[in-house]
C-alpha positions in Angstrom: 11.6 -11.8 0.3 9.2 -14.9 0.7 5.8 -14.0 -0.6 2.2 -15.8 -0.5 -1.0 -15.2 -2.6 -4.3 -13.4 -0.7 -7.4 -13.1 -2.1 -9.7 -10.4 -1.8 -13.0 -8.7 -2.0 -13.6 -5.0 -3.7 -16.0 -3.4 -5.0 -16.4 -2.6 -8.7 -15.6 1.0 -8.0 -12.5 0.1 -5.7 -11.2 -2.0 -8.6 -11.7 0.4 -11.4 -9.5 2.5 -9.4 -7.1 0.5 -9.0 -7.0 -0.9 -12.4 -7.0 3.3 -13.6 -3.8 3.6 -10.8 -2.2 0.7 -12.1 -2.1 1.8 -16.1 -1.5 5.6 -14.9 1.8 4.3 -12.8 3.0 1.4 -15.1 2.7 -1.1 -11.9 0.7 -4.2 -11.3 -2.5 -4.4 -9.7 -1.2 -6.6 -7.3 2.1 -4.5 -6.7 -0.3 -1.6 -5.7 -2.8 -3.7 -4.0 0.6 -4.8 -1.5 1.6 -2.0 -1.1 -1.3 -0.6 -0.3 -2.1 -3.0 2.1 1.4 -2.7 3.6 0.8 1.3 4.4 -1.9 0.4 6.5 -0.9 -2.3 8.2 2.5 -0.2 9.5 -0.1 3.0 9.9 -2.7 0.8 12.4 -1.2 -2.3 14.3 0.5 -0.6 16.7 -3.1 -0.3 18.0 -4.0 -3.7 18.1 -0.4 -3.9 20.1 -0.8 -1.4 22.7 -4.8 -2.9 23.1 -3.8 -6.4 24.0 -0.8 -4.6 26.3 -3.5 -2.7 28.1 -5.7 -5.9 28.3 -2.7 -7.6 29.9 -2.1 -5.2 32.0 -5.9 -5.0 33.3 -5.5 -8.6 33.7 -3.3 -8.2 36.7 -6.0 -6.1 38.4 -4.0 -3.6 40.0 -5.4 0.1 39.4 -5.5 3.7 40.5 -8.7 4.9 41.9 -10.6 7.0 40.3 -10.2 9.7 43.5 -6.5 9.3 43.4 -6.4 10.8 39.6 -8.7 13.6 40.0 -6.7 14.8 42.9 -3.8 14.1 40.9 -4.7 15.9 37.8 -6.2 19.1 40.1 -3.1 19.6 41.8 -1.1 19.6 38.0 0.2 22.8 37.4 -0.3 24.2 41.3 2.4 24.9 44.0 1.8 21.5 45.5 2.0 19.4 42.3 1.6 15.5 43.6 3.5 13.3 42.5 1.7 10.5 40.1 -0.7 8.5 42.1 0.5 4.7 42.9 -2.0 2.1 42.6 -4.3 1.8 45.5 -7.5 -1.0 43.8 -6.2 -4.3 43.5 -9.0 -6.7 42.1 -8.7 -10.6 41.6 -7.7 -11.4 38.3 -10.9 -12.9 36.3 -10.4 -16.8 35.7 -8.0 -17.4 33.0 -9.6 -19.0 30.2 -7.2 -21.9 30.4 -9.1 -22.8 33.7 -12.8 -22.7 32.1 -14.9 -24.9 30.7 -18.1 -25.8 29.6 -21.1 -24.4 31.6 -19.0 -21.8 33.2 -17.6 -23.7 35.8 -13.9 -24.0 36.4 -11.2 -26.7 36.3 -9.5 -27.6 39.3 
């Protein structure tokens, strides 16, 4: 597998540690420092994912009322469970950022 270097900033303490880890385990510093950085990369993107799905989604402007839920939700677990609310606020999309420019005022 293809690899690049990356450099980066620790503190003292971070790379005592590491240095400590690395004679203690017979590995690099850097093999550590990958792998490392490779744990928590797989442990936290899929929320950087699922926040610029739920942007996109927003985007469209098509929502479920705030009413529509409550009722929703207060009818879970009841004889006359609803079924999950369809939307029912529809907003204009904000102007794409394609479209803007300077001073705020858009391209036609």
């Amino acid at each position: 597998m293809a690899s690049s270097v990356l450099s980066v900033r620790v503190s003292d303490k971070l790379k005592d540690q590491l240095e400590f880890l690395s004679n203690a385990t017979k590995r690099s510093k850097a093999y550590l420092a990958a792998e490392a950085l490779e744990q928590y990369v797989a442990r936290n993107a899929w929320k950087a994912k699922e926040l610029q799905a739920a942007i996109e989604e927003a985007d469209k402007g098509v929502f479920i009322s705030h009413d529509a839920i409550i009722e929703w939700v207060d009818s879970l677990g009841t004889e006359h469970e609803l079924a999950p609310p369809e939307p029912d606020t529809f907003r204009k999309p904000a102007i794409s950022k394609d479209r803007m420019v300077a001073g705020g005022k858009t391209r036609s």
